[in-house]
C-alpha positions as CSV (number, residue, x, y, z in Angstrom):
1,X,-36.4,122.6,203.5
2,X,-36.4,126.4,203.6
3,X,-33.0,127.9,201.7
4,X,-30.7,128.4,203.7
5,X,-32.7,128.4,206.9
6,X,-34.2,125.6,209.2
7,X,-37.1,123.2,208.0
8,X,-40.4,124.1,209.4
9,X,-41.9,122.2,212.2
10,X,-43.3,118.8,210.9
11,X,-40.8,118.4,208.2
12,X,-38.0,116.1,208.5
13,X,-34.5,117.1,207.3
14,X,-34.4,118.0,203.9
15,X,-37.7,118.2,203.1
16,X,-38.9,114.3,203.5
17,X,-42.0,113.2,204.9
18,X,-42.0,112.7,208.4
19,X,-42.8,108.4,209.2
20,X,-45.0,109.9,212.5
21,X,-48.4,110.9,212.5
22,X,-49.1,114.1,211.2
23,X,-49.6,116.8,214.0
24,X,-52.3,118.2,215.0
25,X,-54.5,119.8,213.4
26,X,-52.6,118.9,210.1
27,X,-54.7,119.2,207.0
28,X,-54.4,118.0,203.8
29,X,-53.1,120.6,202.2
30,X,-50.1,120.8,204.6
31,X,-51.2,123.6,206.1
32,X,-50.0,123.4,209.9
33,X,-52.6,124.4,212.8
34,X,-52.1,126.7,215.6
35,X,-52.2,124.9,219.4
36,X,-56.1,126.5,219.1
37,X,-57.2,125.4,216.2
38,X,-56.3,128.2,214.0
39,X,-54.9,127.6,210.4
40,X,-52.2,129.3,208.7
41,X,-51.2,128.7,205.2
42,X,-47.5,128.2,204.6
43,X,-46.3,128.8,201.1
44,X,-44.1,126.4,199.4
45,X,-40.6,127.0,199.7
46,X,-40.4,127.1,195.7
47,X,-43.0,129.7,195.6
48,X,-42.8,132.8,193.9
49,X,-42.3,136.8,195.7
50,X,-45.5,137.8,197.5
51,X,-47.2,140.5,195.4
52,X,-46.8,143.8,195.8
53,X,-43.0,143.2,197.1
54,X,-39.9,144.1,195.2
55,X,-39.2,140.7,194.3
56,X,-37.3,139.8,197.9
57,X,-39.7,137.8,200.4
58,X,-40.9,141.1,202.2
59,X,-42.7,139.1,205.8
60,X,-46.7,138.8,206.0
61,X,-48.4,137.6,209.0
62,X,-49.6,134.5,206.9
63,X,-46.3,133.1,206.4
64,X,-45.0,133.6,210.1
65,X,-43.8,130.5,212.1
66,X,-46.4,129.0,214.6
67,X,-45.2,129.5,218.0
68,X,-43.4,126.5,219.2
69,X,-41.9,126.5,215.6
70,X,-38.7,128.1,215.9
71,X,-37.9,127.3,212.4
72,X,-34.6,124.9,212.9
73,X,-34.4,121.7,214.5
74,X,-32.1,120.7,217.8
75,X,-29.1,118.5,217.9
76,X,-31.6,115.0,217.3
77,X,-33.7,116.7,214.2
78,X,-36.5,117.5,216.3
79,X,-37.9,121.3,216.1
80,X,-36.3,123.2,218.3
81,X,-38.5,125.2,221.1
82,X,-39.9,127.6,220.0
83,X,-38.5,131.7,221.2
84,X,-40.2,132.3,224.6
85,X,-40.7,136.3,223.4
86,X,-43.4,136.1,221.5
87,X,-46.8,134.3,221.0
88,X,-49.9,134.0,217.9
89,X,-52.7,135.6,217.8
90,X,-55.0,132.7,217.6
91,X,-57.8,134.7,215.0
92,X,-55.8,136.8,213.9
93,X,-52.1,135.1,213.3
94,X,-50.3,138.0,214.5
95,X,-47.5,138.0,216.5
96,X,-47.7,139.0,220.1
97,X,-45.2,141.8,221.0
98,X,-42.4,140.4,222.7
99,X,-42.2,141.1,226.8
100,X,-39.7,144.0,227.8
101,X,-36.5,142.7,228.9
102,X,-37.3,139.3,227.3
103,X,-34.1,138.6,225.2
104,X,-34.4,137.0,221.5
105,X,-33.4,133.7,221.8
106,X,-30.6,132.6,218.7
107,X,-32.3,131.5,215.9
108,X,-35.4,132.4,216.3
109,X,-37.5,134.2,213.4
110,X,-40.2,136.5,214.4
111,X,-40.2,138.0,210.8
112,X,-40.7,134.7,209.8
113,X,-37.3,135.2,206.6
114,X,-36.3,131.2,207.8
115,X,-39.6,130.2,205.7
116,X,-38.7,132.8,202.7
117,X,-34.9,131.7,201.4
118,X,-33.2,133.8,204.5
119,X,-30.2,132.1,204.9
120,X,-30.2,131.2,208.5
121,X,-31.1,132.5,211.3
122,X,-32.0,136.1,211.8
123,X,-32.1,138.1,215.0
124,X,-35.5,140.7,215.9
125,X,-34.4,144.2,214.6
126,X,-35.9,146.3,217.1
127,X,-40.0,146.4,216.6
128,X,-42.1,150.0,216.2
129,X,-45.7,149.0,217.9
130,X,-48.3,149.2,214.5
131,X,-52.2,148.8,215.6
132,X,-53.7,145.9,214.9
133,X,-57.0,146.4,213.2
134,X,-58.6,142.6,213.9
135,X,-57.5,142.1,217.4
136,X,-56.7,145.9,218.7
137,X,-53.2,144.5,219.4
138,X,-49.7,145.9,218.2
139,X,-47.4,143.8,216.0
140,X,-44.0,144.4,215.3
141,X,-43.0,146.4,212.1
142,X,-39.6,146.3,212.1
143,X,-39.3,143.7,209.3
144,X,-41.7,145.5,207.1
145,X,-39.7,148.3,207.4
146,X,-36.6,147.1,206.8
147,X,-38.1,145.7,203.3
148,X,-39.4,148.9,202.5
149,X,-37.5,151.5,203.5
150,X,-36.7,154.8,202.0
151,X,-34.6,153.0,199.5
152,X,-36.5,150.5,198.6
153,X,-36.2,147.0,199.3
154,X,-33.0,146.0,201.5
155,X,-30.1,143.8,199.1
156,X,-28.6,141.3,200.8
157,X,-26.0,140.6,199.1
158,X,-24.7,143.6,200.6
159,X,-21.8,144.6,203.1
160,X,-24.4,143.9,206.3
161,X,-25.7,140.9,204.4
162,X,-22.2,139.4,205.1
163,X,-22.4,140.9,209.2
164,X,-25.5,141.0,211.8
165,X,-24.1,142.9,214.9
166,X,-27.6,141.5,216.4
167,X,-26.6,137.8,215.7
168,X,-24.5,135.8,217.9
169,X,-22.0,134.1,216.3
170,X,-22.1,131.9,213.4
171,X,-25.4,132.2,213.1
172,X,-25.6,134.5,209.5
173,X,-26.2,137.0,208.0
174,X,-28.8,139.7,209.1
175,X,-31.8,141.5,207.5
176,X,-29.9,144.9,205.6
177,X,-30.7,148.2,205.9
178,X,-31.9,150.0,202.5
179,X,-28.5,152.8,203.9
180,X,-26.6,150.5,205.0
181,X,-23.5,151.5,206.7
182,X,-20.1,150.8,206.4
183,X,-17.7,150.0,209.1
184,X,-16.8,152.8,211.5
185,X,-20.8,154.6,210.7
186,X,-19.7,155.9,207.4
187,X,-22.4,155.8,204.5
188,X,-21.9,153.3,201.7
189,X,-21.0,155.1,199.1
190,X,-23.2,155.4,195.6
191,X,-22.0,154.0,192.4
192,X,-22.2,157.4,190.8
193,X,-20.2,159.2,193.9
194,X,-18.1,156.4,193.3
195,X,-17.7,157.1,189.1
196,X,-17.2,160.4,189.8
197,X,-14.7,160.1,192.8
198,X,-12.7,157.5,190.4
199,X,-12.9,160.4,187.4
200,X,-12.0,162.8,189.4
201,X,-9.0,160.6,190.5
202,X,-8.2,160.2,187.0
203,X,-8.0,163.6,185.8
204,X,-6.2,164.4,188.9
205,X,-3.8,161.9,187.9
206,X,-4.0,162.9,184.2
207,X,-3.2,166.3,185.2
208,X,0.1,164.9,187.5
209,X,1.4,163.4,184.7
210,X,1.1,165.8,182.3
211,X,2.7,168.6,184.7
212,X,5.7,166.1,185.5
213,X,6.1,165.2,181.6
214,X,5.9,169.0,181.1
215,X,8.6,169.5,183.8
216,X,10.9,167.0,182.4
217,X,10.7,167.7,179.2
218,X,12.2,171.5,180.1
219,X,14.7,170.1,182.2
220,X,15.8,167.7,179.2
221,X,15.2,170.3,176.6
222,X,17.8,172.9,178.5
223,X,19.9,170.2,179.3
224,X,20.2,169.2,175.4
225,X,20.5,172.9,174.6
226,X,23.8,172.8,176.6
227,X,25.0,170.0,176.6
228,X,23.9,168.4,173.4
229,X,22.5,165.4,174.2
230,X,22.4,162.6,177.0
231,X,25.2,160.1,178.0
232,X,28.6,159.8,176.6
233,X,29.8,162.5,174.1
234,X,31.5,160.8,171.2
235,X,32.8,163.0,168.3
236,X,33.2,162.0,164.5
237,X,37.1,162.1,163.7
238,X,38.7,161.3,160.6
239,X,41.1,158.2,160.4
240,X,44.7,158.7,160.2
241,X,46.4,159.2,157.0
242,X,43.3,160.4,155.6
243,X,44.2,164.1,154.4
244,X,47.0,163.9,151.6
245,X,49.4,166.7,150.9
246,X,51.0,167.9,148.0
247,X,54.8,167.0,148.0
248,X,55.0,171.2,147.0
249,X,53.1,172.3,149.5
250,X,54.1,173.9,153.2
251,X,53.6,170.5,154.9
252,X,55.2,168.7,152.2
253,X,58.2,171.2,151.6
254,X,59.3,170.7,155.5
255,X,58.6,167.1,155.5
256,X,61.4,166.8,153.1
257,X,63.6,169.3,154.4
258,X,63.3,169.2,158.3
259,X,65.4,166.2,158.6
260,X,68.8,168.4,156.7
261,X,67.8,171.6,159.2
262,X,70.4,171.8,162.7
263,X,70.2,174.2,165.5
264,X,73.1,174.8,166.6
265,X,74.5,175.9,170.5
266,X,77.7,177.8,170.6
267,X,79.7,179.4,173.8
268,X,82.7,181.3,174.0
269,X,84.3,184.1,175.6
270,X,81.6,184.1,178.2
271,X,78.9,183.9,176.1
272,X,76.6,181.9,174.5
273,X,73.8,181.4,171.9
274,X,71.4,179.6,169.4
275,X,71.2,179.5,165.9
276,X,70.1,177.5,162.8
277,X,72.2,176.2,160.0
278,X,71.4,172.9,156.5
279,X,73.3,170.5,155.8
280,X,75.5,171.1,152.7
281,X,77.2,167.5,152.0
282,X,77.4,164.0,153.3
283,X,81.3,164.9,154.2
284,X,79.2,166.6,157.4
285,X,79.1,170.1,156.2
286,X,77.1,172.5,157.8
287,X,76.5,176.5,156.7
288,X,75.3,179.2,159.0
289,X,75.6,183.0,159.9
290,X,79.0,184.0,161.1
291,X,77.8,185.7,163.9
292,X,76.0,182.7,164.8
293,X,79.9,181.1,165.7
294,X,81.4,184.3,166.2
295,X,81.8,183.8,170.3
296,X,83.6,180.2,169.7
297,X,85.9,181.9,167.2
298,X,86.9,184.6,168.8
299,X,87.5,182.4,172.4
300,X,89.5,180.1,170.0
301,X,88.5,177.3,172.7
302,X,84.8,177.6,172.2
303,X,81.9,174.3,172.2
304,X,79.7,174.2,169.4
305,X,77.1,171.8,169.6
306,X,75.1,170.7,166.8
307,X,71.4,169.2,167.1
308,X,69.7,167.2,164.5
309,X,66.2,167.6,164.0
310,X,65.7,164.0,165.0
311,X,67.3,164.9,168.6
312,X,70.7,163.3,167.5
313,X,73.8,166.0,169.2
314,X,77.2,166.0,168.0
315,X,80.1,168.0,168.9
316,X,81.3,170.5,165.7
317,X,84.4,172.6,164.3
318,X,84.7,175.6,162.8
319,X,86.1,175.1,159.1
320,X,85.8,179.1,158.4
321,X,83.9,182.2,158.9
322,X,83.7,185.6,156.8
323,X,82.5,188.5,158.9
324,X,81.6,190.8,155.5
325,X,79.1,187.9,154.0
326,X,78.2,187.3,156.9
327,X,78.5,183.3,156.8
328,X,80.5,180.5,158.3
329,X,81.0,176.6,157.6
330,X,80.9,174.1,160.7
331,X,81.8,170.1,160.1
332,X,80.2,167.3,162.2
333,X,82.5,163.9,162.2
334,X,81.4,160.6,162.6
335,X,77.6,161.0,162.1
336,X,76.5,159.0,158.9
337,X,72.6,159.4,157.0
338,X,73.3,163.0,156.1
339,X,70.6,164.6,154.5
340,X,72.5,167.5,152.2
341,X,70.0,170.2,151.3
342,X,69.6,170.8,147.8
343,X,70.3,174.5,146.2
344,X,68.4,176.7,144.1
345,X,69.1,180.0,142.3
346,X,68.4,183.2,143.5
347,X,69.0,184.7,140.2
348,X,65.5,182.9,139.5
349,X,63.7,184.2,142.0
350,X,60.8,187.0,141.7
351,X,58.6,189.0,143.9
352,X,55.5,187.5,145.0
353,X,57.2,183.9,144.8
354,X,56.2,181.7,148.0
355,X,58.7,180.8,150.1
356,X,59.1,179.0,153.6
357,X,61.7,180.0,156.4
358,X,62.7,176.8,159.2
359,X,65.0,177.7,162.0
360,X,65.0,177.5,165.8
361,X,63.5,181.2,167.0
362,X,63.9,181.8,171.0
363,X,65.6,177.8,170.9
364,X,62.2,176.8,169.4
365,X,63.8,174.2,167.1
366,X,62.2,172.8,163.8
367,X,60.0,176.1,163.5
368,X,58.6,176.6,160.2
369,X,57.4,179.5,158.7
370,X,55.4,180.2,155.3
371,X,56.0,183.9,153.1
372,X,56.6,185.4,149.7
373,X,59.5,187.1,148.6
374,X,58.9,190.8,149.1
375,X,61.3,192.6,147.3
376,X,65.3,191.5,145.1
377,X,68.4,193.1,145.9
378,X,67.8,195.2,149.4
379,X,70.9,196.3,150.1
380,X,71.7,195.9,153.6
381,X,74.4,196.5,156.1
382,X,74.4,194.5,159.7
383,X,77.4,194.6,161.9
384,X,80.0,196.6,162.4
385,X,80.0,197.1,166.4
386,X,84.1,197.1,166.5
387,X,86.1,198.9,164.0
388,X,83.3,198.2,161.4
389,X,85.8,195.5,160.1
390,X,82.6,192.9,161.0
391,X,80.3,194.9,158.5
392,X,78.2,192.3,156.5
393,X,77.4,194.2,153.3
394,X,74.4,191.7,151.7
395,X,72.0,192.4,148.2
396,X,69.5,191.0,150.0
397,X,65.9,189.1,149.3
398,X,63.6,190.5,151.6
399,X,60.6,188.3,152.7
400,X,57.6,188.4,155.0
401,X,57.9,184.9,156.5
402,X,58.5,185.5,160.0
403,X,62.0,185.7,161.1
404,X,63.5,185.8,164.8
405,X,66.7,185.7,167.1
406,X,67.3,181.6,166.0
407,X,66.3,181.8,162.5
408,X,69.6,182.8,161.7
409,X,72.0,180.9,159.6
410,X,68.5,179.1,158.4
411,X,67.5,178.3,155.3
412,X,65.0,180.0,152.7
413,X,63.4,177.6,150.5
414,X,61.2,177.9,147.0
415,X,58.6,176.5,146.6
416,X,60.0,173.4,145.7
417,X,62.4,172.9,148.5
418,X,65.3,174.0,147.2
419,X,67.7,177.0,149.3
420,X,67.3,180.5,147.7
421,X,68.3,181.8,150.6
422,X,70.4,182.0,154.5
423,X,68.1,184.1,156.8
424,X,70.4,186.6,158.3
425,X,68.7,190.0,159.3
426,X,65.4,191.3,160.4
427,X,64.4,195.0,160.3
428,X,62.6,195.7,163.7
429,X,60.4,198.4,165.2
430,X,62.9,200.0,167.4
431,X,66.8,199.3,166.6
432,X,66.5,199.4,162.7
433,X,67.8,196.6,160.8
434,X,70.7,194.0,162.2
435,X,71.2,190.6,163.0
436,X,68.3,188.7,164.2
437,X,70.7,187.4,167.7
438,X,69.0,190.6,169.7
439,X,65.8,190.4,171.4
440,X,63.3,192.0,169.0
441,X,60.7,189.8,167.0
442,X,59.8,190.3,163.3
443,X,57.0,192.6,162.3
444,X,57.3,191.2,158.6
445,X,60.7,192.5,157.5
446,X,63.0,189.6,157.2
447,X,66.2,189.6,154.7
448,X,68.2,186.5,153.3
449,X,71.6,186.1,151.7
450,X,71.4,185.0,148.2
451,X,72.3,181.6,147.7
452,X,73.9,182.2,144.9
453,X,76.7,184.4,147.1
454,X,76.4,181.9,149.9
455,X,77.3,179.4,147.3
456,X,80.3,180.6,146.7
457,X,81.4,182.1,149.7
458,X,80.9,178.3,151.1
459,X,83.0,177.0,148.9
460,X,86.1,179.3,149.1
461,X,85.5,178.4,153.2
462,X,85.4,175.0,152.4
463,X,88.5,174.5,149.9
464,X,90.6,177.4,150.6
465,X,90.0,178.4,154.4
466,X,89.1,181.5,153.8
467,X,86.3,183.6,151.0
468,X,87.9,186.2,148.5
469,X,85.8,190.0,148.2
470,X,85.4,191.5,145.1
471,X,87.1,194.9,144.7
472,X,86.9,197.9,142.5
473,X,90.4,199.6,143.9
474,X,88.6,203.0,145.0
475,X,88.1,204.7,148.6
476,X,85.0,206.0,148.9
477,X,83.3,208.7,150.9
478,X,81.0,207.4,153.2
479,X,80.3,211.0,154.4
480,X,79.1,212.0,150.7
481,X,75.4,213.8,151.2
482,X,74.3,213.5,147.4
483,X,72.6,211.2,145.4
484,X,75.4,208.3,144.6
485,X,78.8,207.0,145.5
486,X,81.7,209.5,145.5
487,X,84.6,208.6,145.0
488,X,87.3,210.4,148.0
489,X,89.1,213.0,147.3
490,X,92.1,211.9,149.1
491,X,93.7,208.2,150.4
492,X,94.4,207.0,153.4
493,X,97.4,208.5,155.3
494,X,97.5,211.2,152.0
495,X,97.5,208.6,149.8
496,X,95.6,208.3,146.3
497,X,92.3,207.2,146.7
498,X,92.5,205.6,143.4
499,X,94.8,201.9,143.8
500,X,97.5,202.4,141.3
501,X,97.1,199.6,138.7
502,X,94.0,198.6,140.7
503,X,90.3,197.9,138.7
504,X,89.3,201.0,139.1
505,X,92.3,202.8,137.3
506,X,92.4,200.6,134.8
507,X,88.9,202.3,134.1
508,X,89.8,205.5,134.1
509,X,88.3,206.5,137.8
510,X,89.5,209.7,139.0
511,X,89.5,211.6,142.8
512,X,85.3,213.2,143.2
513,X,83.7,210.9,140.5
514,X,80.5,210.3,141.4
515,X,79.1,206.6,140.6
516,X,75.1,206.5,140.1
517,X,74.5,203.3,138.4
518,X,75.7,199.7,138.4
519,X,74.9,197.5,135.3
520,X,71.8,200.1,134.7
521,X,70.7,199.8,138.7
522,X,70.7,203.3,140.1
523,X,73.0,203.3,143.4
524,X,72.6,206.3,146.2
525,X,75.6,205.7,148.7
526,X,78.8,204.0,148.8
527,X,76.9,201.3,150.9
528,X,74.7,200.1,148.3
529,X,77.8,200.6,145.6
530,X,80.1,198.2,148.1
531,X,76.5,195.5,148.3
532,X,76.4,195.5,144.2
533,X,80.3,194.8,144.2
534,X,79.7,192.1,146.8
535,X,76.8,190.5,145.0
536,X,79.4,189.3,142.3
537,X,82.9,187.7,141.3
538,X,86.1,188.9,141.0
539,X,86.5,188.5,137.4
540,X,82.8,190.2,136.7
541,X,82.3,192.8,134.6
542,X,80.9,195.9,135.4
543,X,79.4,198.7,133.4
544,X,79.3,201.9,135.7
545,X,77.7,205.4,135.2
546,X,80.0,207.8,136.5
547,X,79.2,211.5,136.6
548,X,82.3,214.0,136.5
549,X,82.3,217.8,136.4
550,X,78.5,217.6,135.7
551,X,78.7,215.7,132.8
552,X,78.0,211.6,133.0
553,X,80.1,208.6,131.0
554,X,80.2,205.1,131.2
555,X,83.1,203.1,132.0
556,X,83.6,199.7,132.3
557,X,85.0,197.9,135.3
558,X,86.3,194.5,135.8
559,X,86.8,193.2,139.6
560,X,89.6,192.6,141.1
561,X,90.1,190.0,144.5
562,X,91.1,190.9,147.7
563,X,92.2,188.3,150.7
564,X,89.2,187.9,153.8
């Protein structure tokens, strides 16, 4: 049996020997007659390509069908009939041209492919009329040039090998073009259009990626430019407790002395303010500026309130003020876990030595501050609005830690903690120097009470009610132009303005003497001559340079007491 096709005429199913007598005509070689007489070789389904062919089974008249062989066999194995279109020459073997309007019956085979491994039945391509040089007839040459086209021998394993828009249905494949054409009449496409469609595609592709990587890495470069990086932001941080401080330094001076710091709230006689005061003792103590609790003393019903620095308030008293030293002692009751600050000298102290200021500036409370001590015994004057009875007359330390309206009353502190100091006055820009209770700011002028004064002062408040001044028992002239502190040439109301049996008699003072130096200190007013007398105790000694008649001697001078 033929691949894929029919089996001839005279075969039965799959190639076995028919039990009948062989046709007519039949010889022994198998070769199958024509109805005249005429032979035709058929070549063995197993035989090789025809010579001359590109190795497909290109159709030669020798291997056509007889007529009345249609090539495939009817529903009881018999050949079927044979295509009514066509007929063989009988000397020649070529096929008769098929009568105009004569339709190709399915299945037949006028190329004759059913005998070469066509697989099934085939439909006539349309046949160009070739002369035929043995009979003068025309044969069909459509199969022949299908074969051998421009392109060479048709493949048909290709796309029209699967499709035959001549067939009817089911019947195969047809012959293929050597162009074929796609569906829709495009061309088939080459394999090297194809290559270099597909390369093209790739470097197009190529070239797509590469832009968008090129894009985003900009947009992710700026974006790490600004922003540092992509997703959540988390930032290195040291753990807590990790930075130690020396008990001596700033941190470690107020941790240790915050906790003895108050600010205190007074109002009286319609008005009111803030300042700071330290705890002195655990009897509830409290030191500060007098004319921090000036107002409540001078109401004699006034509220003072004092506020730990732990937020604790308690209601306080007024044990004693001195309006010339310029400091007061208040006393909380009932409040236990007193932290007294400790004291220090101010005898000790030198320029250049650090200090650090706390207080409550503008009600700002626990503010700490960090200086040096600028300068030793400033003498200062603040006060005196009244009758100048309220003058505070204070051999100051001067410092550059910043001081403001609330410091006052605060404390001063070394730099081991310890009170050197009660912050009292400020020198500003534009009213001079005075308490710090106005509304100025410091520019770096700050001035403290000695503790070793405050001291003392404290004390006599404490124990006796009320602090004793030291006195020289001498009116001065506060008018005097020169260079030191005169002594007046008259008393009040005409009096002498040298005390009988006072200090200063006892040393020989007399009416116009001129005092320029204290203990070696040069002095240029009665101001700074009443500061060095303050500085000290009645009982002190004093070796004064006196200048009389234009001649200068040295006296000595100890101090008497006089009541607040």
């Amino acid at each position: 049996m033929a691949p894929g096709g029919a089996a001839p005429s005279g075969l039965a199913p799959d190639g076995a020997t028919p039990s009948g007598p062989a046709p007519s005509g039949a010889t022994p070689d198998g070769a199958t007659a024509t109805p005249d007489g005429a032979t035709s070789s058929v070549p063995d389904a197993g035989a090789g390509p025809v010579p001359g062919s590109d190795g497909g089974h290109a159709p030669v008249a020798s291997d056509a069908a007889p007529p009345g062989a249609s090539g495939a066999l009817d529903a009881s194995g018999a050949p079927a009939p044979a295509a009514p279109d066509a007929s063989r020459d009988a000397v020649t073997g070529s096929w008769e041209p098929p009568v105009a309007g004569a339709s190709v019956p399915a299945g037949s085979d006028p190329g004759g492919r059913a005998a070469h491994g066509a697989s099934g039945p085939v439909s006539a391509a349309p046949a160009v009329p070739t002369p035929d040089v043995a009979g003068g007839q025309q044969q069909p040459a459509a199969a022949d040039a299908l074969a051998s086209g421009p392109a060479g021998p048709a493949d048909p394993t290709g796309p029209w090998g699967r499709y035959d828009p001549w067939a009817a249905p089911g019947t195969g494949p047809a012959p293929v073009d050597a162009l074929p054409l796609q569906g829709g009449g495009t061309a088939a496409e080459s394999p090297a259009r194809r290559r270099n469609r597909r390369r093209r595609a790739l470097v197009g592709g190529a070239a797509a990626v590469a832009l968008v990587a090129g894009l985003g890495g900009g947009v992710a470069g700026v974006y790490l430019e600004r922003y540092g990086g992509l997703g959540v932001v988390e930032l290195s941080q040291a753990p807590l407790g990790d930075t130690p401080r020396d008990p001596d330094s700033v941190a470690g001076i107020a941790e240790r002395a915050l906790p003895s710091v108050v600010t205190l709230h007074v109002q009286g006689s319609g008005q009111a303010g803030t300042g700071t005061g330290f705890v002195l003792d655990d009897r509830g103590h409290i030191l500060t500026n007098h004319h921090v609790v000036q107002a409540a003393e001078d109401s004699g019903d006034g509220r003072i309130a004092v506020t730990f620095s732990g937020g604790e308030t308690a209601r306080a008293e007024l044990v004693g003020g001195d309006a010339g030293y310029d400091l007061a002692v208040v006393r909380v009751k009932g409040v236990k876990g007193l932290n007294p600050m400790p004291l220090g000298n101010s005898d000790d102290v030198r320029v250049g030595d650090p200090v650090v200021a706390i207080g409550a500036p503008f009600d700002l409370a626990n503010t700490v501050t960090a200086g040096i001590i600028s300068a030793k015994e400033r003498p200062i004057t603040a006060g005196g609005e009244g009758d100048g009875s309220d003058v505070s007359y204070v051999d100051a330390l001067q410092t550059d830690a910043p001081i403001n309206p609330g410091n006052s009353g605060g404390p001063l502190l070394d730099a081991r903690g310890r009170v050197i100091g009660i912050n009292s006055a400020i020198r500003s820009a534009d009213t001079g120097i005075g308490t710090e209770d106005g509304g100025s700011g410091s520019i770096g002028l700050g001035f403290a009470i000695p503790v070793n004064q405050a001291k003392r002062v404290a004390e006599e408040l404490i124990n006796e009610g009320e602090a004793t001044h030291p006195v020289i028992g001498v009116t001065l002239d506060m008018a005097y132009p020169g260079d030191g502190a005169r002594v007046h040439t008259q008393g009040v109301d005409g009096g002498s303005p040298v005390t009988p049996g006072g200090p200063g008699a006892e040393a020989g003072l007399k009416p116009g003497d001129v005092i320029t130096a204290v203990d070696g200190i040069r002095v240029h007013s009665g101001d700074e001559l009443i500061v060095k007398t303050r500085a000290r105790r009645p009982g002190d000694r004093l070796e004064l340079t006196v200048e009389r008649d234009g001649e200068e001697r040295e006296v000595t001078l100890v101090l008497g007491s006089s009541g607040g």
